[in-house]
C-alpha positions in Angstrom: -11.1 23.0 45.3 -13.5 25.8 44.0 -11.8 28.4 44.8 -8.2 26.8 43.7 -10.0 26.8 40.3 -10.9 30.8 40.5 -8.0 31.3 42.5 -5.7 30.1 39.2 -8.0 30.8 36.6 -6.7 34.3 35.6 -3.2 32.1 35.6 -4.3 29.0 33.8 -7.9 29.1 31.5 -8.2 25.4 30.8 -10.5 26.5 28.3 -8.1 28.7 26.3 -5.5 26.1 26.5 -7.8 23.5 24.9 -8.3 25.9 22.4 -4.8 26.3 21.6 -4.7 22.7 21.3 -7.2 22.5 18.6 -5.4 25.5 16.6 -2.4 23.9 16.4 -3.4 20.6 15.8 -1.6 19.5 12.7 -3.6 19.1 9.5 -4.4 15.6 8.2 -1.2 14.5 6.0 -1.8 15.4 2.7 -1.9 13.3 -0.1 1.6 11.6 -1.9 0.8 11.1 -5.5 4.8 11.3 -6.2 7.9 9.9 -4.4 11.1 9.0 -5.5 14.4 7.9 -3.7 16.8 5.4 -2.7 15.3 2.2 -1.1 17.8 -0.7 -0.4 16.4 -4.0 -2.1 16.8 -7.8 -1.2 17.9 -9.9 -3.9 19.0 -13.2 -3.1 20.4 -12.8 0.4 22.7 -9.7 -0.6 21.1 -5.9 -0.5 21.5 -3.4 -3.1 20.7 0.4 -3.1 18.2 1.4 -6.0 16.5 4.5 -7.2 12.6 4.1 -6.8 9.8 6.2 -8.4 6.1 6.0 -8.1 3.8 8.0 -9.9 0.4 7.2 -10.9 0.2 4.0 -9.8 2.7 2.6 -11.1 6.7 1.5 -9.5 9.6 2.2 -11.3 13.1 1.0 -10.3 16.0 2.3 -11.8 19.9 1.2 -11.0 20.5 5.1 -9.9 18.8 8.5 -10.3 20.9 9.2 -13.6 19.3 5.9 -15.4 16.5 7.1 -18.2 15.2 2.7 -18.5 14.3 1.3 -15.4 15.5 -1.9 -14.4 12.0 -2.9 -13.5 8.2 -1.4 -13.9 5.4 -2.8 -11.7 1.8 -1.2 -12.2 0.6 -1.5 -8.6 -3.3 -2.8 -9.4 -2.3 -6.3 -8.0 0.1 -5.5 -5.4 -0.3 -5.1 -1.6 1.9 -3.4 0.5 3.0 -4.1 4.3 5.5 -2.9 6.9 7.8 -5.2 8.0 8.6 -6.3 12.2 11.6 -4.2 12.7 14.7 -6.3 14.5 15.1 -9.6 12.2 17.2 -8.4 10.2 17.2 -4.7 9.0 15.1 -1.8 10.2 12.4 0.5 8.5 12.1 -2.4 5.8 8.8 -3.4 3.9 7.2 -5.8 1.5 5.4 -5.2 -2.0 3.7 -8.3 -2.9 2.1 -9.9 -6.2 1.3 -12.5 -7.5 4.3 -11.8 -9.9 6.3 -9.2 -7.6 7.6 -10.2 -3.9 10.0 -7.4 -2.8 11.7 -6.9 0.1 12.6 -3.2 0.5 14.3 -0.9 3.2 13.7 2.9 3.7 16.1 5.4 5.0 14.1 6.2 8.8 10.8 5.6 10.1 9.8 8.8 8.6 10.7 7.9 4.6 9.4 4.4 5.3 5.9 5.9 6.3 5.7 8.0 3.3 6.7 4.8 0.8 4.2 3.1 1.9 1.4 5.6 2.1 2.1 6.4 -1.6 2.2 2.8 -2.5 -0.9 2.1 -1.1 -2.3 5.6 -2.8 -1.4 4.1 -6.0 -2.8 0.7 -5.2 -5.8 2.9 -5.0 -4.8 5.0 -8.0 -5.1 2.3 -10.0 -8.3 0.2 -8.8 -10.1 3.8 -9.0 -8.6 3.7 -12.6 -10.3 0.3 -13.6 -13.0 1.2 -11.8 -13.7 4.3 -14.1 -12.7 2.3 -17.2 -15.3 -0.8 -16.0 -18.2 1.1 -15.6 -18.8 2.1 -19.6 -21.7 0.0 -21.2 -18.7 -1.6 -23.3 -16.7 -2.9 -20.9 -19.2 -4.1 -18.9 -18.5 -8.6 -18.9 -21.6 -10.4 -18.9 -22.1 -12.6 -15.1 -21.6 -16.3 -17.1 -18.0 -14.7 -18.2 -17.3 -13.7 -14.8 -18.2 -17.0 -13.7 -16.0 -18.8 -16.4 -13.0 -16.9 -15.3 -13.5 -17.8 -12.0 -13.5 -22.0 -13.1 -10.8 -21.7 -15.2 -8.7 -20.4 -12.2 -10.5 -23.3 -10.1 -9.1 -25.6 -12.9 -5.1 -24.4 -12.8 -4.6 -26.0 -9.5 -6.1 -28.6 -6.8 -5.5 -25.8 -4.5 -8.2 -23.2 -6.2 -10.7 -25.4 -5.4 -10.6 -24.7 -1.8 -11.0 -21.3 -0.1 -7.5 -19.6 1.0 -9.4 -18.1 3.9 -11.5 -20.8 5.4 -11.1 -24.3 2.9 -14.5 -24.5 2.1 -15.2 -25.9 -1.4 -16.0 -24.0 -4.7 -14.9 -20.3 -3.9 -16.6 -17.7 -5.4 -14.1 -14.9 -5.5 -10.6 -14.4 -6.7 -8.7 -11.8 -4.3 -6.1 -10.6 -7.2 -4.2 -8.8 -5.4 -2.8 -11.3 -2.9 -3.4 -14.4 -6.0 -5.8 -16.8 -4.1 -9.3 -17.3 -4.1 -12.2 -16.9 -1.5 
């Protein structure tokens, strides 16, 4: 086995193929603070093709490309996205979900569908790192017994508050915004 090794060695340097490998290795995606297109959208059982932007945190849908108002605006701080089974009923599709916004969406190919929701969930991020900066001045700062009275007067909306969305356990002590329950 040895001398197999020497033997091919001046035809095949296991080391210089490994380090080949390394060179060509694609670099890490870079980052999609922009995308636009056409996403197909489900409203009430029928499908409709829409021009979508996103751009700093914040979706935009417009009828078509040539609109200047769009239809809809939805600042992502609250949203989550996810990628949908493929199958049911439509490929490539995916959801961006509120507590105000529930949207069922489909991308051209695997490819597009990737990217949408990579730059959603950059502008989720956009925008927490946004509130974030804004949060952390002396002024903005809400005293804890605020917090706290926020967090009982969601308790008092609905029976349901009273119980943790996760587990049931009485009096949560967190509201998860983004996906409108508390914990």
């Amino acid at each position: 086995a040895h001398s197999d090794y020497i033997e091919g060695r001046g035809q095949l340097d296991v080391d210089q193929i490994l380090a080949r490998q390394r060179e060509v290795q694609p670099a890490k995606a870079a980052a999609i603070d922009l995308k636009q297109g056409y996403l197909a959208i489900k409203k009430k059982n029928a499908w409709n093709k829409r021009w979508f932007v996103v751009t700093d945190g914040v979706l935009y849908v417009y009828k078509n490309w040539k609109d200047l108002d769009p239809m809809e605006v939805v600042n992502l701080l609250l949203c989550t996205v996810k990628k949908l089974p493929g199958g049911l009923e439509k490929n490539n599709c995916f959801a961006v979900l509120s507590p105000t916004v529930n949207m069922t969406l489909q991308a051209l190919d695997e490819n597009d569908l990737d990217e949408w929701i990579q730059v959603i969930e950059q502008g989720i991020g956009q925008q927490l790192k946004k509130r974030q900066k804004e949060g952390t001045t002396q002024s903005n700062l809400v005293a804890a017994e605020e917090k706290f009275s926020y967090l009982r007067e969601l308790q008092s909306i609905s029976a349901s508050n009273k119980l943790c969305a996760d587990c049931g356990a009485d009096a949560p002590e967190w509201a998860l915004m983004n996906m409108g329950v508390l914990i």
